[in-house]
N, C-alpha and C positions, 0 to 999 in steps of 0.2 A: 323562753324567747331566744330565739338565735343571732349571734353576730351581726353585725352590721357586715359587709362583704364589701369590702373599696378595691383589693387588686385582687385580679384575676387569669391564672395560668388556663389558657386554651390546649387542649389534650390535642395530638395526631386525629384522632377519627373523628372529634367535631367539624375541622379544615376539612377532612376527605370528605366528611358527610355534605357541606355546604360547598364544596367543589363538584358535587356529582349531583349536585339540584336533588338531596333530600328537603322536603319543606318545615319537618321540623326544626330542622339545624339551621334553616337559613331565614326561617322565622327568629328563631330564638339569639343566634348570631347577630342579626338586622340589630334585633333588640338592644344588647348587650353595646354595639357598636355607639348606639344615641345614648347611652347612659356612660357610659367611659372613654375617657380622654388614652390617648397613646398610651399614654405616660405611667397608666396602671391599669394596661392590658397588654399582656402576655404570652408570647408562644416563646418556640425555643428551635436552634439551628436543625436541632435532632426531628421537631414537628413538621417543621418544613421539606426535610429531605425524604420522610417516612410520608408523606401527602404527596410528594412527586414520585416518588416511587409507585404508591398506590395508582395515580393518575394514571401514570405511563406503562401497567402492567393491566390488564382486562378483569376486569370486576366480577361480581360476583353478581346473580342474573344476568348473566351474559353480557356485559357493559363492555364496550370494545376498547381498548386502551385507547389513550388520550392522545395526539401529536404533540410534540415538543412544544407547538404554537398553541395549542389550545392548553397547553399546562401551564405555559406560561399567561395565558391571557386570564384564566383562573385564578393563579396567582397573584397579579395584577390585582382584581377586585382587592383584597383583605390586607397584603401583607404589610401595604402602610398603614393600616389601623392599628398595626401592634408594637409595639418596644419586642424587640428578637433576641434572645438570650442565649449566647456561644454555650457550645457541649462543650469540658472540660474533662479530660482528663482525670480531675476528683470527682467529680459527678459519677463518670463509670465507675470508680472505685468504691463509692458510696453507695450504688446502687448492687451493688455485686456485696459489699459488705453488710447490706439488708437483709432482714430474715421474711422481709416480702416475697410471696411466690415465684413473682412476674420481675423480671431484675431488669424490664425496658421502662415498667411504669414506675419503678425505685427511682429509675434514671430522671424521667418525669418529674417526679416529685423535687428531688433533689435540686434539680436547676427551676422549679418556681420558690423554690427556699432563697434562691440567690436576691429575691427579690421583694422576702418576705411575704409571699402570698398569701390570702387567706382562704382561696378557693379553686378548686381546680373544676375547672367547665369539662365533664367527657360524658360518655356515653355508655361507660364501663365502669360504672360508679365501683363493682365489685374487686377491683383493678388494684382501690387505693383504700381500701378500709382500712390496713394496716395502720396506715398513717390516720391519727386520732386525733391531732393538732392543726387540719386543714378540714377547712367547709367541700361536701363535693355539690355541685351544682348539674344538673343536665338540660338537657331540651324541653322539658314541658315548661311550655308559657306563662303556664300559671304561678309553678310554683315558682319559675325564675322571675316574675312580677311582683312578688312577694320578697323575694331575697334582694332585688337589686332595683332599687332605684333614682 
């Protein structure tokens, strides 16, 4: 039987995904939103500024970048639903001091630690195996109706 899951760090490319009308993410997002209060749901300064960046730069299937107005109206929707967690200075040094591959998702990790996390919501499950002491969660409905509610 798996953990109960009560806080929850939101990864970068879940935001991007439900900023750019994917319906799994904004399915399973929607979800996550009526089961968790602010209070223990989670992004991070770093989430936010790598989701406007994604916005404001032309996607991938030819998605034309975003205007400044529509990133921010984007933004708008979600980012009061979350407690936002400042990038630190030890954070990069922690993640940098990782022997995880990927020294952005170290970073990740590190700052939903500040908050004790028990799961991180992304889409790159394979990102964060390293870390063996966090639940990963993704978009499928199913199983995230099963883990949280």
């Amino acid at each position: 039987m798996q953990s109960k899951i009560v806080r929850i760090y939101v990864d970068a490319n879940v935001l991007i995904n439900y900023c750019t009308g994917q319906p799994n993410d904004i399915e399973a997002l929607e979800y996550v939103f009526t089961k968790r209060r602010k209070e223990v749901l989670f992004t991070s300064s770093l989430a936010v500024v790598q989701t406007i960046s994604s916005l404001q730069s032309k996607g991938r299937n030819s998605r034309k970048a975003y205007s400044r107005e529509k990133t921010i109206e984007q933004l708008d929707k979600i980012l009061s639903k979350f407690t936002i967690l400042d990038l630190s200075y030890s954070d990069i040094k922690s993640g940098i001091k990782s022997l995880n591959k990927d020294i952005e998702d170290s970073v990740h990790y590190y700052i939903s630690q500040k908050m004790k996390c028990d799961a991180i919501f992304t889409n790159n499950r394979r990102d964060f195996v390293y870390f063996n002491n966090i639940s990963l969660i993704d978009s499928n409905l199913a199983r995230l109706k099963q883990r949280i509610q």
